[in-house]
N, C-alpha and C positions, 0 to 999 in steps of 0.2 A: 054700642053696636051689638052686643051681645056676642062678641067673638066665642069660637067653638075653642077648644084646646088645640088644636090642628090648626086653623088660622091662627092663633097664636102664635104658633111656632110660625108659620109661613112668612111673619112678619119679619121676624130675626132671621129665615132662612132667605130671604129674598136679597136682605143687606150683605149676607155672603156671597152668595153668588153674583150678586153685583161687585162685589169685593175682587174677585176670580177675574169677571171682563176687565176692569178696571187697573185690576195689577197687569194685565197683559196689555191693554193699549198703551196706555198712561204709561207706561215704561217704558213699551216702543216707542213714544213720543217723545219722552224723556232725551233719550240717545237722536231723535231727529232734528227737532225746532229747536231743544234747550230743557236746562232742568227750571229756570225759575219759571217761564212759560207754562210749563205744564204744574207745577207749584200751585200759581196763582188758579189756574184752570182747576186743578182739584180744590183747592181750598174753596172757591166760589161755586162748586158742583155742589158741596158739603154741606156751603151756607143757606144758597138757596134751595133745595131740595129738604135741607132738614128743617129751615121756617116753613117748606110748603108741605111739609106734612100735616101741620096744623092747619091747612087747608083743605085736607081729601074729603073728601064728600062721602064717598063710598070702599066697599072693603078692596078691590080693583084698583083705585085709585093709592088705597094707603101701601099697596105692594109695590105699584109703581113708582112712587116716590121714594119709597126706600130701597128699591132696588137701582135709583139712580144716586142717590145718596150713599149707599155701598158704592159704585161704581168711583162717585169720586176719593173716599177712604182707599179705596186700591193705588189710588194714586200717592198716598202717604210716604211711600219708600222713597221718592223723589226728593222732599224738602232734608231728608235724612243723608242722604248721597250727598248732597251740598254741603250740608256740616259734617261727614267724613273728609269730604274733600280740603277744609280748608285745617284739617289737624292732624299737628304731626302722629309718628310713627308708635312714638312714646305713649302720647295721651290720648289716643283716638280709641281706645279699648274704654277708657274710664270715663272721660266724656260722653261717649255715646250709650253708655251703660245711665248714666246721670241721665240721659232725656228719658228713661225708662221711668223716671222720675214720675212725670207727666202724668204718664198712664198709670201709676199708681194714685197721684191727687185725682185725676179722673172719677177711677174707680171708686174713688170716696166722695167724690163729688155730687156724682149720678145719684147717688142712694138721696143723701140729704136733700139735694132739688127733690127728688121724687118725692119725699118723704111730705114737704111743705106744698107741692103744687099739686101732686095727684090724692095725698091723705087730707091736707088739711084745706088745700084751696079746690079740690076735685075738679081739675084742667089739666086732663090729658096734653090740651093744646099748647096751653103756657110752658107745658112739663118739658116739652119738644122744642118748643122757641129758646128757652133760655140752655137747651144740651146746646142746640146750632150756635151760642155765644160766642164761646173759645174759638171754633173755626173763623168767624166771622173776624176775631180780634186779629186770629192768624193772618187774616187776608190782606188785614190792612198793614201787618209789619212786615208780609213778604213785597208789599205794595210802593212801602215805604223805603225797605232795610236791606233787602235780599238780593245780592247781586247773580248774575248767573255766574254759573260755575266756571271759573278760570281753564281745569281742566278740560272741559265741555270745547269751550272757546278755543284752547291749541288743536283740538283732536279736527276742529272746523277749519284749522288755518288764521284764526284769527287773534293772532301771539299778541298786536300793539293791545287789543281790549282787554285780553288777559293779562297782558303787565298793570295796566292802567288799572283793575281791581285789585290786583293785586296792591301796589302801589296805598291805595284807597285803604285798602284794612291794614298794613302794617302800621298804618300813619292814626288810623283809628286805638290800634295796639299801642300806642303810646312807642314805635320804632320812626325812624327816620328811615322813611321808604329809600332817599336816593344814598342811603350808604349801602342800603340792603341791595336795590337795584339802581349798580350804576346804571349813569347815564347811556352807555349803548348796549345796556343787559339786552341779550336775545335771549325769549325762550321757544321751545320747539316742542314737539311731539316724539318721545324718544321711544312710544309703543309704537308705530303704526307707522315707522320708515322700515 
């Protein structure tokens, strides 16, 4: 398309400030329907938006999709909240430091796709299809894997489903849920009486 320097940047400026709306709904959301809800709802904002980039037509077109594609990435702090939630006090500093992981194989990821699809295969398009991948894998394990947030679920009132996930991953942890939760375990919301 012959992009100027200016539209260049416009392109990575657009996915920011998609970024900005995106953290601000998508988080208010977060705290309203649920966190795996809106999870899924970014992760699929992500996917398809970053496959339809390699459909824009025009330079209008390619802001708009990546500025919707920002918007779902703003929703990211969501699937993040959910694995704080489910780790203790101890390890929840090291762990969530480890998904930092990620975005470090990312960062090295990106290069070498670019490297084979925009140098050696010269496909902008491809170059774009296969970044939208990993979200797309995400969508199907939060689809699959991801329960909504226990805590989410008491702060609703809705203590039986929060035990019952609960229940669900200690049993996955290789614990025996009903020594952990007797059988008339109640839990409550102990911020928000």
């Amino acid at each position: 398309w012959e992009l100027s320097s200016g539209q260049t940047a416009m392109i990575t400026s657009s996915v920011f400030a998609g970024e900005v709306l995106g953290c601000l709904i998508l988080g208010y959301l977060g705290d309203k329907i649920g966190r795996r809800p809106v999870f899924i709802i970014a992760a699929t904002i992500i996917s398809v938006f970053g496959v339809a980039t390699a459909l824009a037509w025009n330079f209008p077109t390619l802001i708009l999709v990546r500025a919707l594609c920002g918007f779902g990435i703003g929703g990211l702090n969501v699937p993040f909240d959910i694995l704080a939630e489910f780790l203790t006090k101890e390890n929840r500093g090291s762990y969530l430091m480890s998904v930092e992981y990620f975005w470090t194989f990312g960062s090295i990821f990106v290069p070498a796709v670019a490297y084979y699809s925009l140098d050696k295969l010269q496909s902008w398009k491809l170059f774009v299809i296969l970044c939208a991948i990993p979200c797309i894998v995400s969508l199907l394990g939060a689809l699959l894997f991801v329960p909504e947030s226990p805590r989410w679920l008491v702060s609703k009132g809705r203590n039986e489903e929060a035990l019952m996930i609960l229940r669900r991953v200690a049993e996955l942890n290789g614990k025996n849920s009903h020594e952990l939760f007797l059988e008339n375990t109640v839990i409550y919301d102990t911020e928000n009486k």
